[in-house]
Wavefront OBJ file of the C-alpha trace (Angstrom):
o trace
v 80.319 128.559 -65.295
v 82.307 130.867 -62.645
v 80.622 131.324 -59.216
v 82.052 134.212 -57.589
v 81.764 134.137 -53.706
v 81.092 137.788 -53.072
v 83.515 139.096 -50.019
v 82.007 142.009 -47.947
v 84.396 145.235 -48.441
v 85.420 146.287 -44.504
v 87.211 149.648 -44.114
v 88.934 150.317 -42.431
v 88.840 147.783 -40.182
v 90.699 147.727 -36.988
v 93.214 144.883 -36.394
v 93.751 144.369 -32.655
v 96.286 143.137 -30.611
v 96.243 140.197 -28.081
v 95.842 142.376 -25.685
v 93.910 144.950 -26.931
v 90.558 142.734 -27.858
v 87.633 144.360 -26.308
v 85.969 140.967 -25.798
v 88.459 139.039 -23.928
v 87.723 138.803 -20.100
v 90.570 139.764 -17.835
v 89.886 139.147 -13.817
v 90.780 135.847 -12.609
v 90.669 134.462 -9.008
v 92.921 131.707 -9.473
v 96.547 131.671 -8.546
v 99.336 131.177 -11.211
v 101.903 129.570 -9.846
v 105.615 130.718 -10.911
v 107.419 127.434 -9.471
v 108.955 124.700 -11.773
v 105.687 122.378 -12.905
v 107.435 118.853 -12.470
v 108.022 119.990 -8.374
v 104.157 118.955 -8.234
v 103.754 116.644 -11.531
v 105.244 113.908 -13.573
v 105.187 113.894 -17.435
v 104.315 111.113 -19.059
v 107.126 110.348 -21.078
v 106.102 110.569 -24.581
v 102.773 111.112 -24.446
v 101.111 114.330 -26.046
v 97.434 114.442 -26.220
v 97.604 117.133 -29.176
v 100.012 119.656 -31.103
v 99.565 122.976 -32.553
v 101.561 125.460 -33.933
v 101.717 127.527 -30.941
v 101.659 124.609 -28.304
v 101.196 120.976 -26.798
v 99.247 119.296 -24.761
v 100.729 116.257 -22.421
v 99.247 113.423 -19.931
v 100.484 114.226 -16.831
v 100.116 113.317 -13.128
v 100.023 114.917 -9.828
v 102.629 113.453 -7.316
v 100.616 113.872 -4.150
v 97.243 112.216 -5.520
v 97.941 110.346 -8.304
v 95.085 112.425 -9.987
v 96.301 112.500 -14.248
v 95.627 115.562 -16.119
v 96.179 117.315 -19.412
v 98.830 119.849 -19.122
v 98.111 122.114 -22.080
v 101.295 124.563 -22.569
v 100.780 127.576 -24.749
v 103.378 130.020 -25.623
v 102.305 133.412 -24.378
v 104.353 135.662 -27.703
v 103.009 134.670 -31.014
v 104.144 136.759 -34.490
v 106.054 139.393 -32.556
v 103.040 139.964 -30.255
v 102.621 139.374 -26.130
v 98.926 136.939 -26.737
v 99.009 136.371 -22.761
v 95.897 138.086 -22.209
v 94.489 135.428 -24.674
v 95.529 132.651 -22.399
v 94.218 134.822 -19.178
v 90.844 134.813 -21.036
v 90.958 131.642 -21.831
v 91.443 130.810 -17.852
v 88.954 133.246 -16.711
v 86.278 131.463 -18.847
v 86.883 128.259 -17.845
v 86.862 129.706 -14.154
v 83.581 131.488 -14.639
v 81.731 128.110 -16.285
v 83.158 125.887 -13.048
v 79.694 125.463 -11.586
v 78.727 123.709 -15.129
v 79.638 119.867 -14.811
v 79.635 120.155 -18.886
v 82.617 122.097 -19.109
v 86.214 120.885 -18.645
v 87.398 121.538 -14.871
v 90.313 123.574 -14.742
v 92.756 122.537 -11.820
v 95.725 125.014 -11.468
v 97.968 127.142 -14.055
v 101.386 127.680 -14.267
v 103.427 130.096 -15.737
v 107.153 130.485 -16.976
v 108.925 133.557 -18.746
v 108.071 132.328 -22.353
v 104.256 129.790 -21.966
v 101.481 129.345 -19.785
v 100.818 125.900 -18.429
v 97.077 124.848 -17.584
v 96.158 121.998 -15.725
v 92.838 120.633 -17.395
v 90.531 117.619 -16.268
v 91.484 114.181 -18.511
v 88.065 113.186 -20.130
v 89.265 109.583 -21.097
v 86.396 108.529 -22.895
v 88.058 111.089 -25.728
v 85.670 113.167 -28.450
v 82.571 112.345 -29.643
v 84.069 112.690 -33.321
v 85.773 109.069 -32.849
v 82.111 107.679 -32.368
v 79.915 110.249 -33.684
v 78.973 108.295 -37.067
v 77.532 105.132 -35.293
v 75.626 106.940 -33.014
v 71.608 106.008 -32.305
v 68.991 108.768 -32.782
v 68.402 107.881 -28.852
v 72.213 108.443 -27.909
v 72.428 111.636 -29.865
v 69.498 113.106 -28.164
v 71.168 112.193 -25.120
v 74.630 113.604 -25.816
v 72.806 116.897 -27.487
v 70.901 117.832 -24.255
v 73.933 117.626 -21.989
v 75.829 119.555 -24.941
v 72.827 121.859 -25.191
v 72.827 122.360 -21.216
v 76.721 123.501 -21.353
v 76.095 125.972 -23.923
v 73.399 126.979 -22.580
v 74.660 127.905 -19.460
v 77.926 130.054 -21.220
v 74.720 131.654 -23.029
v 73.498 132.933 -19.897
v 76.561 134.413 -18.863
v 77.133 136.032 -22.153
v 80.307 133.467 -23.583
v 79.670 132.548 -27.115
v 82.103 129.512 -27.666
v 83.031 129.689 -31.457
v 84.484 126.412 -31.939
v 81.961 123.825 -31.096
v 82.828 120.743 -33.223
v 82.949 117.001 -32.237
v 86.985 117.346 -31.371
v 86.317 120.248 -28.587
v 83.341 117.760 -27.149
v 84.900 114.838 -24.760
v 83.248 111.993 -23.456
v 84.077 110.977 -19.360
v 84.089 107.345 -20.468
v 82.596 105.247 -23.581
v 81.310 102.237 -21.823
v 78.763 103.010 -21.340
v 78.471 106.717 -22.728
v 79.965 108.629 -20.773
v 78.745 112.513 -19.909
v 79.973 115.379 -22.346
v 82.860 118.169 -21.310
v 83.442 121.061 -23.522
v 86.580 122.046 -23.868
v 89.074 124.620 -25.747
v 87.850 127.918 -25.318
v 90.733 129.565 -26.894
v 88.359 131.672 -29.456
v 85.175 132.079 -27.007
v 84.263 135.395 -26.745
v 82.203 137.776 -24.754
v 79.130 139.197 -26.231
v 78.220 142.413 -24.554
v 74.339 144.158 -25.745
v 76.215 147.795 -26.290
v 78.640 146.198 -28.544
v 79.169 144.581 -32.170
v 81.772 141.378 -32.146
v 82.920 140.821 -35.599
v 85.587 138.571 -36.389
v 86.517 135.880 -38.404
v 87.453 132.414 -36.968
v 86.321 129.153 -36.057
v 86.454 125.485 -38.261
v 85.211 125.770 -41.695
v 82.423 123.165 -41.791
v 80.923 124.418 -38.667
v 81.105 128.181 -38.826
v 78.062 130.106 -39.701
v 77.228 132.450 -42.711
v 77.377 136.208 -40.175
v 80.824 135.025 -39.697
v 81.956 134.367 -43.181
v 80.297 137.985 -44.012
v 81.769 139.559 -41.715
v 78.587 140.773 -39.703
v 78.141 140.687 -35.923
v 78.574 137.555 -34.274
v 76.356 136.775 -31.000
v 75.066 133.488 -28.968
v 72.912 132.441 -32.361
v 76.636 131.873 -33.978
v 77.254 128.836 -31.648
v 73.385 127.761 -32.300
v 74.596 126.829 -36.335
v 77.090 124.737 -35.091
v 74.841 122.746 -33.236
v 72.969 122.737 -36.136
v 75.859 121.011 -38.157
v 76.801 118.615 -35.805
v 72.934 117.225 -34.942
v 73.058 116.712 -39.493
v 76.546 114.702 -38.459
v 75.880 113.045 -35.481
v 72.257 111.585 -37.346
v 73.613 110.928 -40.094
v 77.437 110.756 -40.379
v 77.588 113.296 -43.267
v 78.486 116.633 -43.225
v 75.923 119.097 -44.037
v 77.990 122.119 -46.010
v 81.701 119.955 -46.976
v 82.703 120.911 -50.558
v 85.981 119.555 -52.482
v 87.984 122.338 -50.652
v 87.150 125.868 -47.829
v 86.021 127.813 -50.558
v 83.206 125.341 -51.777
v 82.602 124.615 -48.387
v 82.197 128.626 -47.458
v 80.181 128.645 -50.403
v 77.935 126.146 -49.863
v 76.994 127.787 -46.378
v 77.030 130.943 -47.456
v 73.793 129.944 -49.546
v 72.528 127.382 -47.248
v 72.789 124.624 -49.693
v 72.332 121.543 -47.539
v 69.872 118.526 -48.311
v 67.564 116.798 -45.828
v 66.626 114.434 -48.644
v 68.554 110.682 -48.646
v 68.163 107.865 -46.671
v 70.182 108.777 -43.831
v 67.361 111.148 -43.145
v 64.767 109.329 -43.969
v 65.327 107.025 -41.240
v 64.506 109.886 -38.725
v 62.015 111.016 -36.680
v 60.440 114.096 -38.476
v 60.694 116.221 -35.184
v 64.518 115.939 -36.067
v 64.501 117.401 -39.419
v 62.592 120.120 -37.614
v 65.080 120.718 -34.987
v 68.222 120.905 -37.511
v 66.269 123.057 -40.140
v 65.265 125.457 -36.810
v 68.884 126.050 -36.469
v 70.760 126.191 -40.305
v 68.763 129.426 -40.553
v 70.425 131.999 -42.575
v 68.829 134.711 -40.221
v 70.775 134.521 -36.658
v 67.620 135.955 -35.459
v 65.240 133.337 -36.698
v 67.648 130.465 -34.832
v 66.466 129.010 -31.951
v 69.025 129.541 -28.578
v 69.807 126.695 -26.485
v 66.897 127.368 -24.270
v 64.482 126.338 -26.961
v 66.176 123.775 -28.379
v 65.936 122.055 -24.883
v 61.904 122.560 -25.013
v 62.018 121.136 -28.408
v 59.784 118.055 -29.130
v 62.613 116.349 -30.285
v 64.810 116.232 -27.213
v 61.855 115.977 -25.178
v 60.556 112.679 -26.559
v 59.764 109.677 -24.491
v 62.941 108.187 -22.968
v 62.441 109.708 -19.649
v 64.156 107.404 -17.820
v 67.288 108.436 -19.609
v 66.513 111.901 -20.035
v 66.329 112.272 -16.072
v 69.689 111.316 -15.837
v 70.721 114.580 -17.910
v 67.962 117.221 -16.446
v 69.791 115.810 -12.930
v 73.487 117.726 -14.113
v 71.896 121.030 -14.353
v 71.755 121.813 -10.742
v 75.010 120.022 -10.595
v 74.051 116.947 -8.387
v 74.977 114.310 -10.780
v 77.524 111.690 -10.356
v 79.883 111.917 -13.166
v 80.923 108.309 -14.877
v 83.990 106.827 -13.824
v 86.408 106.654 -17.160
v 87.938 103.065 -17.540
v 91.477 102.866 -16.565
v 92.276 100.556 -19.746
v 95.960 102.616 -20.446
v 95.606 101.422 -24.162
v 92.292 102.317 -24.975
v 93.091 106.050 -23.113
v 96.098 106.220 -25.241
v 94.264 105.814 -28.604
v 90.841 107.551 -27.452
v 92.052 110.805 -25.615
v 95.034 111.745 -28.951
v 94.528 114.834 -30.300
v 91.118 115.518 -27.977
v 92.051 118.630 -26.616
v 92.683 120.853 -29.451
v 94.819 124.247 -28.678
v 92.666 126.991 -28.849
v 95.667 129.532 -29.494
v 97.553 126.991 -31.904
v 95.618 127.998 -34.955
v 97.358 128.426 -38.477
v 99.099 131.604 -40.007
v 97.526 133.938 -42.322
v 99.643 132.245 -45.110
v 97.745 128.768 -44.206
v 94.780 129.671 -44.084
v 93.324 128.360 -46.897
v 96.120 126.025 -48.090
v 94.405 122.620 -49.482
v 93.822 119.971 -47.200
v 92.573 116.205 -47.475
v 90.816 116.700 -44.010
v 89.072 119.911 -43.607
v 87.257 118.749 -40.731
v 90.067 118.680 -38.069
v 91.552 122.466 -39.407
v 90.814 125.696 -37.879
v 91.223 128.656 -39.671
v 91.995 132.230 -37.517
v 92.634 135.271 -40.415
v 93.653 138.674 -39.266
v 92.119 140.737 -42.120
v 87.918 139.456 -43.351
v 88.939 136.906 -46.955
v 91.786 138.466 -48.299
v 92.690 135.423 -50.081
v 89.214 134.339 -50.816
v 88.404 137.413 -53.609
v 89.161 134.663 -56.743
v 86.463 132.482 -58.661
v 85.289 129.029 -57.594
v 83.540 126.515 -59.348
l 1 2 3 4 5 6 7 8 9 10 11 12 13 14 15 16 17 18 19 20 21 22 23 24 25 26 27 28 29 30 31 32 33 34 35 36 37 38 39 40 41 42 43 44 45 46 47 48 49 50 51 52 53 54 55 56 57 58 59 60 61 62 63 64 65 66 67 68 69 70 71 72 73 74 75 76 77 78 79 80 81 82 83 84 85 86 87 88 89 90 91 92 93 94 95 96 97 98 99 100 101 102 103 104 105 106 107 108 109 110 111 112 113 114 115 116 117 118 119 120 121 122 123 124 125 126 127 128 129 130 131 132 133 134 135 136 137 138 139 140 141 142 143 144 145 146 147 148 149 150 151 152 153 154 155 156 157 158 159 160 161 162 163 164 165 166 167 168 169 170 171 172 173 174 175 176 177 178 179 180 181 182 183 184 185 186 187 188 189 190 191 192 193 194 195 196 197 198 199 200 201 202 203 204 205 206 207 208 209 210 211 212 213 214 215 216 217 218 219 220 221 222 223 224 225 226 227 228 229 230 231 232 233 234 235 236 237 238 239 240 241 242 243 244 245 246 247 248 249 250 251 252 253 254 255 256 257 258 259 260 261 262 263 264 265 266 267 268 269 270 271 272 273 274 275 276 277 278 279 280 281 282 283 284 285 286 287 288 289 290 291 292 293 294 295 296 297 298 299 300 301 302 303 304 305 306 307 308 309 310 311 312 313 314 315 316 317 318 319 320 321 322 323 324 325 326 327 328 329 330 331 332 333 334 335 336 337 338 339 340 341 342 343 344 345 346 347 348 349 350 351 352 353 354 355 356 357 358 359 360 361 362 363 364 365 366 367 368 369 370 371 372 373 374 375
């Protein structure tokens, strides 16, 4: 029997430009700097940390200190249009989260006639996806509160990230655990109270149902994919993957997800509480960040541990040192820091792929391509 995934109808809806997106922030305090980037830095040879269709991302290291960073280059025209006001947001949100030791440190940007050059913090302990499926119930409580505590505090000052997925959370080190950075904030947004954000992006198994019907998106959108990745991080399965996007769209669009099997069974209750609090069809029935902190769940007995992560909030904690094992950086930072302006063309967007997981999806117009029957 056909299933037919019913598209909302938007007219006339407007398409903006790059620079013309009402919920991009614009002032930055930071200087660019126009000079050549290897005056100050040496490329590693060889070494990109991640590719995208619109940039790269290389080790690099600063002559003077020694310091290595991740030099993410992004090309500031994309399809005919000037998208450097996407890249300025993208700076002025990372400047404006700087007092949160959760979220990747910018350093310095650069900037040439054709890209934009940003000078990021190296998390070398690499994203939590690599390690997410053998993690403890204890060690994802631990990693959730520190994620919890960065989004949390882009809540407060009204950034909704979009993208949060194990690949855009990095670890400082992985022996032992290191603390969590959040990172690529290439679709985050600002939410303002006078004003609907609608738009359609994000990774399809962790984007939530407002966005796939194209109704206002706000800081509950970023509380379903925390939602997702607490069912993935407990039990290494993915709540709402079908065979291909559209089964997968489908199956959130109807909330079909199971909390029966043993990986659940294994759990504390409290934690089937806390995911089924936030893979609420309602955005208004979710709970934010805030609450999910005061949950019973993440406030269970390991004190000892969980002082270590109420300690970051007011920004007095000493971060991990990363270990300095070349190899093991190599293989564990690859393809961490995703591009947040390298996302597919309309025309890819919903090609078939063996890994949905790692694929973004960024359409200009709500589904065009989505109006057939699935099964």
């Amino acid at each position: 029997m056909d299933v037919i995934l019913q598209i909302p109808q938007v007219n006339k809806a407007r398409r903006y430009t790059c620079q013309e997106r009402p919920a991009l922030l614009t002032d930055i305090k930071i200087n660019i700097r126009n000079e050549t980037l290897t005056e100050r830095y040496s490329l590693t040879p060889g070494k990109e940390l991640g590719r995208g269709k619109f940039g790269v991302v290389r080790r690099c290291v600063e002559k003077h200190t020694g310091i290595e960073y991740a030099a993410k280059f992004v090309r500031k025209r994309r399809k005919g249009q000037d998208c450097r006001g996407e890249v300025i947001h993208e700076v002025a949100a990372l400047e404006l989260t700087r007092a949160c030791p959760r979220v990747i440190n910018l350093h310095e940007v650069y900037e040439t006639a054709s890209e934009m050059v940003l000078l990021l913090e190296c998390a070398a302990g690499g994203e939590i996806f690599e390690q997410c499926v053998a993690f403890s119930e204890l060690d994802a409580k631990l990693l959730l509160r520190q994620i919890l505590e960065g989004v949390a505090f882009l809540h407060s000052n009204n950034i909704v990230h979009l993208d949060l997925k194990p690949q855009n959370l990095l670890l400082t080190s992985t022996k032992p655990l290191g603390d969590i950075k959040i990172v690529d904030f290439g679709l985050s947004r600002v939410v303002r109270q006078n004003q609907e954000l609608r738009e359609i992006m994000g990774t399809p198994e962790y984007v939530a149902p407002e966005v796939l019907n194209y109704e206002p998106i706000s800081t509950a959108t970023d509380m379903w994919s925390i939602g997702v990745l607490t069912y993935i991080m407990l039990t290494g399965l993915s709540p709402f993957l079908g065979e291909d996007k559209q089964e997968t769209f489908l199956n959130i669009s109807q909330v079909d997800v199971s909390y029966a099997g043993e990986e659940l069974e294994a759990l504390h209750p409290a934690a089937i509480l806390f995911i089924q609090a936030l893979l609420l069809k309602d955005a208004r029935s979710r709970l934010s960040a805030e609450e999910c902190l005061r949950h019973e769940w993440l406030r269970g007995p390991e004190r000892q541990k969980q002082a270590r992560t109420e300690a970051c909030v007011s920004g007095h904690e000493q971060l991990l040192s990363p270990e300095k094992d070349p190899a093991v950086e190599d293989l564990i930072v690859m393809a961490a820091y995703t591009l947040g302006q390298c996302r597919q063309s309309d025309s890819e967007a919903f090609s078939q792929e063996p890994d949905p997981t790692a694929t973004c999806f960024r359409l200009g117009e709500p589904f065009h391509s989505m109006q057939k029957a699935i099964y």
